[in-house]
C-alpha positions in Angstrom: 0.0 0.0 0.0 1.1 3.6 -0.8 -0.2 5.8 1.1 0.8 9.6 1.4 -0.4 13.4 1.6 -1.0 16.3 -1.1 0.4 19.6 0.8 -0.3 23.2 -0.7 2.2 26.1 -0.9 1.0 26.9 2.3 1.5 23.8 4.2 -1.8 22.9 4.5 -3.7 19.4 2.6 -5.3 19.9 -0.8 -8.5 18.2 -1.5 -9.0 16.8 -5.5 -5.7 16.6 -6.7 -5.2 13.8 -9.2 -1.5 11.6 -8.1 0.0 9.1 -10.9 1.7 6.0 -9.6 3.6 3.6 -11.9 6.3 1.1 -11.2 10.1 2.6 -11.3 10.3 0.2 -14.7 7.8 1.1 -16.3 7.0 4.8 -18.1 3.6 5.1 -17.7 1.1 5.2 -14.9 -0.8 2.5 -13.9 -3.0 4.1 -11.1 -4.1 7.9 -10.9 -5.8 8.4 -7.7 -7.4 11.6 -5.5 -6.5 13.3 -2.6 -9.3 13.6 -0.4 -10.8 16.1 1.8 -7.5 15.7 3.9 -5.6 15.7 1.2 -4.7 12.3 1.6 -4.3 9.6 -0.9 -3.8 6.0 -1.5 -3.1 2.9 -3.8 -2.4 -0.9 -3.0 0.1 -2.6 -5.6 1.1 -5.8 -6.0 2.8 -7.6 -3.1 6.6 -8.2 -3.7 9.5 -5.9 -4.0 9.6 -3.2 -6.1 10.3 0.7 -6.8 7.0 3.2 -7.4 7.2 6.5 -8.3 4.1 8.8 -7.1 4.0 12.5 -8.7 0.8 15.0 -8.4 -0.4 16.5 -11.4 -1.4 20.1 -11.7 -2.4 20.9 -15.0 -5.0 23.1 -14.8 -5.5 23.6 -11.2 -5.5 27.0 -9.8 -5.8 27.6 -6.0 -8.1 30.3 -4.4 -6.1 33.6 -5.3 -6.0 32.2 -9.7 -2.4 31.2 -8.9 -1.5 27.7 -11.3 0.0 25.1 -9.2 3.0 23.6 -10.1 3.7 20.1 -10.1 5.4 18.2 -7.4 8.7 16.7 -7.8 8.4 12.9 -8.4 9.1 10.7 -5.4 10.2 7.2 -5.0 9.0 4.7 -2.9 10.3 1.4 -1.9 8.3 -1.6 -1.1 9.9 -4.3 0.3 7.4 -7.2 0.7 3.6 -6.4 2.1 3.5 -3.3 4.2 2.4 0.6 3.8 4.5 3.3 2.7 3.8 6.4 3.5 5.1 9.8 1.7 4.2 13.2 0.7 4.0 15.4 -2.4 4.7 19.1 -1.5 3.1 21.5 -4.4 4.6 25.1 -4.9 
């Protein structure tokens, strides 16, 4: 299970934002997912080791003030066997 947070410019969750998760082989996503109201998110994968990367995207989204979010750096999880990681995406 990956499991992880959407944070806002201003440190705080965002609610709706769409996060792409594909395996560290691979060049596509396989999952796209949504925060939710706590700006939390999350995806099981297959059991087993293996690399993810998770990335928010931001196209078109504009917070409250018309300000375009940019897109968060992509992040790498491991997964060793069966258990949760957890990580954030920080948007600027």
């Amino acid at each position: 299970m990956i499991f992880g947070t959407v944070w806002g410019p201003d440190d705080l969750p965002i609610y709706g934002i769409q996060v792409n998760i594909r395996r560290a082989d691979q060049k596509k996503a396989k999952w796209h997912v949504y925060s939710n109201r706590r700006g939390e998110f999350g995806q099981r994968v297959p059991v087993g080791k293996a690399d993810y990367v998770v990335w928010a995207e931001t196209k078109g989204v504009k917070l409250r003030n018309g300000k375009h979010l940019e897109p968060s750096p992509k992040v790498t999880v491991h997964i060793e066997s069966n258990e949760r990681a957890d990580t954030g995406l920080h948007l600027k």
